[in-house]
TITOR-41288 format. One line per field, with one value per residue: residue in three letters; x, y, z of N, C-alpha, C in turn. Coordinates in steps of 0.1 Angstrom, whole numbers, plus 2048, in hexadecimal, padded with zeros to 3 digits. Layout:
% TITOR-41288
code = [ALA  ...] $
n_X = [X  ...] $
n_Y = [Y  ...] $
n_Z = [Z  ...] $
ca_X = [X  ...] $
ca_Y = [Y  ...] $
ca_Z = [Z  ...] $
c_X = [X  ...] $
c_Y = [Y  ...] $
c_Z = [Z  ...] $
% end
This chain:
% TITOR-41288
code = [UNK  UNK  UNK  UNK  UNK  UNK  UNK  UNK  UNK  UNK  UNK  UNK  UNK  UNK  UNK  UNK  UNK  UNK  UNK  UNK  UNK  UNK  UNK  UNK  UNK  UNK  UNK  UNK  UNK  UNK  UNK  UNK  UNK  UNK  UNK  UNK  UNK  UNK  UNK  UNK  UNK  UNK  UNK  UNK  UNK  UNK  UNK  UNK  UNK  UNK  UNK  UNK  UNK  UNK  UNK  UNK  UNK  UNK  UNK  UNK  UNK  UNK  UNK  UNK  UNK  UNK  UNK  UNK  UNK  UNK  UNK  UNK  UNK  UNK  UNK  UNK  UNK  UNK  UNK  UNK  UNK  UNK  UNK  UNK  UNK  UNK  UNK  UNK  UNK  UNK  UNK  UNK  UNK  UNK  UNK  UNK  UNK  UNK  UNK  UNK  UNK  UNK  UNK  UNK  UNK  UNK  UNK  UNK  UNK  UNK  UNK  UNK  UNK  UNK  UNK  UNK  UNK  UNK  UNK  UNK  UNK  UNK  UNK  UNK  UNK  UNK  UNK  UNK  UNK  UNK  UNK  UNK  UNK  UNK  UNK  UNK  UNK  UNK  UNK  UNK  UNK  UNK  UNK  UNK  UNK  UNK  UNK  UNK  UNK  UNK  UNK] $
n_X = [7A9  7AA  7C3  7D5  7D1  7EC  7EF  7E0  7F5  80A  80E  80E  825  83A  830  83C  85B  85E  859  86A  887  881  87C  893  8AF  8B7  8B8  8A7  893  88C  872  869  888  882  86F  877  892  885  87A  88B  897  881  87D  869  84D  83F  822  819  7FF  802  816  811  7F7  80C  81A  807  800  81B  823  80C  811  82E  824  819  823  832  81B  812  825  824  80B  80C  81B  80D  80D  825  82F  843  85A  865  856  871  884  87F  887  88D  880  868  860  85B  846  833  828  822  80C  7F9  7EF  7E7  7CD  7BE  7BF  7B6  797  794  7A4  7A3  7A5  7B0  7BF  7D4  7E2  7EA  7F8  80D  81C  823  838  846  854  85E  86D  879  88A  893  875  868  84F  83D  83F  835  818  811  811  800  7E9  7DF  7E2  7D0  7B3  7B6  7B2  799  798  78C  775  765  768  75B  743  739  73E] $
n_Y = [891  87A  862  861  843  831  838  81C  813  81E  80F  7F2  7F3  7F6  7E3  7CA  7D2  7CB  7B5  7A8  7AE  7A6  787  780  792  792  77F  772  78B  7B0  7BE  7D8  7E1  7DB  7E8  802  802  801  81C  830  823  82D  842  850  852  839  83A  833  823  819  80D  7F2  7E6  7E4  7CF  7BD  7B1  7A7  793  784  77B  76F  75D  74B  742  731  71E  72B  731  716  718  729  716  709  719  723  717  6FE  709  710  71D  724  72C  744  766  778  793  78B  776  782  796  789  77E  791  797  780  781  799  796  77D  78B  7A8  7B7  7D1  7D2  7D0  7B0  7B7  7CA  7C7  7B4  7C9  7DB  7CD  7C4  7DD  7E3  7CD  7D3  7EC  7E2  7C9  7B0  7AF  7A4  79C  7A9  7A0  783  785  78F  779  765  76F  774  754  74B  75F  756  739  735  744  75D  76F  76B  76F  78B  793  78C  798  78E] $
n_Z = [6D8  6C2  6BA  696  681  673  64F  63B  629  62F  642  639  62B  63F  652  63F  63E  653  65B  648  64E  66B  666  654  65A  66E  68E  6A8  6AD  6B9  6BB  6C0  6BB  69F  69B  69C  68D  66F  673  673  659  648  64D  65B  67B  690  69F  6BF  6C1  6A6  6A8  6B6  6A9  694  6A2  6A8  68C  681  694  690  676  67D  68F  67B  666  65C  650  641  62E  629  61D  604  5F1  5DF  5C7  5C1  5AC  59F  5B4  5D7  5F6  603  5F3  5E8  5E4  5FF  5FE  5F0  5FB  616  611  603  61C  62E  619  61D  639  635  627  632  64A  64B  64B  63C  623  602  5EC  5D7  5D9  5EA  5DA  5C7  5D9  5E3  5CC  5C8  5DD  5D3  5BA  5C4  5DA  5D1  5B6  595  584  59A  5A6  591  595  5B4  5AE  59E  5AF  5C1  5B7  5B2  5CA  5D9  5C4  5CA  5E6  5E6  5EB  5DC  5D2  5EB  5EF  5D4  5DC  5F5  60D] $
ca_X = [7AA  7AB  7CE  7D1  7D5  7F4  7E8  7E2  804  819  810  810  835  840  82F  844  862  85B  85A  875  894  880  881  8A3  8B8  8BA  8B8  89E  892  886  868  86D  893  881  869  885  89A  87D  877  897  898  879  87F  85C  84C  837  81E  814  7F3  806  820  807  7F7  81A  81F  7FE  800  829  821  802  819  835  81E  80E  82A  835  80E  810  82C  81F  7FC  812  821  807  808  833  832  852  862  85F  85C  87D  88E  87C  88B  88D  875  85F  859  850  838  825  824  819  7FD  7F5  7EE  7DA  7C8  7C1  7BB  7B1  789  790  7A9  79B  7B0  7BA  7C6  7DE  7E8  7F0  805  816  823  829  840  851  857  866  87B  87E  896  88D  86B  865  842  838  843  830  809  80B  811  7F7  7DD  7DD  7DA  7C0  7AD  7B4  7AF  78C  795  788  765  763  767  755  735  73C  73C] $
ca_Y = [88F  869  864  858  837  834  82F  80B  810  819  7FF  7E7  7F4  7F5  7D3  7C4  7D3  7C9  7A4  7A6  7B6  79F  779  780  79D  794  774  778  795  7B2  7C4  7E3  7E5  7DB  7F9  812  806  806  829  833  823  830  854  851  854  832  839  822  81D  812  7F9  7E9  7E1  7DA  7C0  7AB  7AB  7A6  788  778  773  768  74D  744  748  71D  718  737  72B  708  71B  72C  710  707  725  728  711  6FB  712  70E  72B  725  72F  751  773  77C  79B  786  76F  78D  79D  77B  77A  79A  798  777  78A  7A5  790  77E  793  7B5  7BA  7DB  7CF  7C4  7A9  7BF  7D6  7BE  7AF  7D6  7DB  7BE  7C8  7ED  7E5  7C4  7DB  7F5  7DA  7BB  7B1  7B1  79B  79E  7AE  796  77A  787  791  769  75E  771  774  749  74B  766  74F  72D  736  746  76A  77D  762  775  798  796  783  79C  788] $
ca_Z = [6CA  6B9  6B0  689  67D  66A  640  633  61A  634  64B  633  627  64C  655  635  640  666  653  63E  65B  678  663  64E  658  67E  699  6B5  6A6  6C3  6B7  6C3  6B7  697  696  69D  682  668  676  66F  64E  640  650  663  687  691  6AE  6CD  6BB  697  6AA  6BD  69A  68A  6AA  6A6  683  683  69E  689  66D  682  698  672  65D  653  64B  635  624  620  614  5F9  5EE  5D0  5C2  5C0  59C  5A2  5C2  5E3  5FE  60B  5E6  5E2  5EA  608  5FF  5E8  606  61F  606  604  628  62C  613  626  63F  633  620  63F  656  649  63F  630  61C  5F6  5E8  5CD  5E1  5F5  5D2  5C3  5E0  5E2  5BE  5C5  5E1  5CF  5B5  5CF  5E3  5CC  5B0  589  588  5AC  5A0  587  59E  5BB  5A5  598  5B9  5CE  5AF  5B3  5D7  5D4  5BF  5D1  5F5  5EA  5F3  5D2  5D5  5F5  5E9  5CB  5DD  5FA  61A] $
c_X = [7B0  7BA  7C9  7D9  7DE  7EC  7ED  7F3  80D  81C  817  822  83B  843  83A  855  869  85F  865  884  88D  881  88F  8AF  8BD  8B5  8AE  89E  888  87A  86A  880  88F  87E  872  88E  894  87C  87F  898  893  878  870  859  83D  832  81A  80A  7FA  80E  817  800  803  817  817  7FE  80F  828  812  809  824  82F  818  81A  82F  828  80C  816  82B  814  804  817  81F  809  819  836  846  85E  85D  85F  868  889  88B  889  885  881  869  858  852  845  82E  824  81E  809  7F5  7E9  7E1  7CE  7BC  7B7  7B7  7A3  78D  79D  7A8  7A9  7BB  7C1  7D1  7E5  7F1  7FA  80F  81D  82D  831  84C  858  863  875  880  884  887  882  866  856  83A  835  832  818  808  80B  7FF  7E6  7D9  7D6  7D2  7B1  7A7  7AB  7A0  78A  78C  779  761  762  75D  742  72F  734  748] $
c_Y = [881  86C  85B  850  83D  833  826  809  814  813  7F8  7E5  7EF  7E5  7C7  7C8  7CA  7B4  79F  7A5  7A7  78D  778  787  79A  786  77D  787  79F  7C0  7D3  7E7  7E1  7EB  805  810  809  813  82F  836  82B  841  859  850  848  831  82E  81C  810  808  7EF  7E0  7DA  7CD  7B8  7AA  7A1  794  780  774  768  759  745  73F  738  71B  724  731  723  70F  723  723  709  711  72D  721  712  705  70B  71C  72F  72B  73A  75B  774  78B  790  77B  777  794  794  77A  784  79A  78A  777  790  79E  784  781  7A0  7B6  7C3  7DC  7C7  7BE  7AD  7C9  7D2  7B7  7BE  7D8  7D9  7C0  7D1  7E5  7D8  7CF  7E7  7F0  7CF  7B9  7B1  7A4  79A  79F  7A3  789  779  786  784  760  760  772  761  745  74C  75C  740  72C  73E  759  771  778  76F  786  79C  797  791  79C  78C] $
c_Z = [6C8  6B4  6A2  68C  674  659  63F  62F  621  63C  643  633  635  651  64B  639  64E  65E  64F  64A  666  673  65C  64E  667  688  6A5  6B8  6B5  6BB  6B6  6BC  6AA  68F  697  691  677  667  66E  65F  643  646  659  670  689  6A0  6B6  6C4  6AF  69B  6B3  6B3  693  691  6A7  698  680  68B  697  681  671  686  689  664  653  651  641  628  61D  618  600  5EC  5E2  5C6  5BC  5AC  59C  5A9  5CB  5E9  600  602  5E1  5EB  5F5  609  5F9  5F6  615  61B  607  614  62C  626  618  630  641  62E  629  648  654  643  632  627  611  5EF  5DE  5D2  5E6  5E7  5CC  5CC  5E1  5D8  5C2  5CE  5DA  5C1  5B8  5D1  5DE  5C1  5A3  589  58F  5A9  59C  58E  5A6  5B5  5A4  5A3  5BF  5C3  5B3  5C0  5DB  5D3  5C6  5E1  5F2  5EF  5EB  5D1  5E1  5F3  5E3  5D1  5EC  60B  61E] $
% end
């Protein structure tokens, strides 16, 4: 029997948290002592298959993560990266990411998310914030062209 794939939304959550704890919460951050304390946190069980996934996504962000930043960087309207929240800046890296790197991931989907969890984990505005960021991005970078046209 095929083991399952974890779902999209609790990767996603996971991979955001995996982001958040491994660039701000912790110094030469060890993967594995990452995914256990996520585990923990979030009360869940992540199989070989699902951290294998966290790791190359977890590790594309990381090796990409100052060209992300700078890619954001039109789209902040007087900020830089380095002045956001600490969630607000893993959410965008995340949806980076997905955005990215995931086919079956539609842009709206990666922007809805991106809310729900700033929402979740991010202070008052967080939300609002996040939607005007990644809708510009969206836009600039050509993702929703690509969607719509459906290449």
């Amino acid at each position: 029997m095929e083991e399952k794939v974890m779902k999209a939304i609790h990767f996603r959550e996971l991979l955001f948290r995996l982001v958040y704890s491994g660039f701000f919460e912790v110094k030469e951050a060890d993967f594995s002592q990452l995914i256990l304390s996520c585990q923990e946190e979030m009360d869940t069980k992540v199989k070989e298959k699902d951290q294998e996934r966290l790791l190359q996504a977890y590790q594309w962000i990381l090796e990409r993560r100052y060209d992300i930043q700078y890619s954001y960087e039109a789209y902040l309207e007087n900020w830089t990266f380095d002045r956001l929240t600490k969630v607000d800046g893993s959410l965008l890296l995340v949806a980076a990411y997905e955005l990215s790197e995931r086919d079956d991931a539609p842009y709206a989907v990666v922007i809805n998310e991106a809310i729900e969890l700033a929402k979740k984990y991010g202070g008052e505005g967080s939300s609002k914030f996040i939607n005007g960021v990644l809708a510009g991005f969206v836009k600039g970078n050509g993702y929703a062209e690509e969607t719509l046209s459906g290449d």
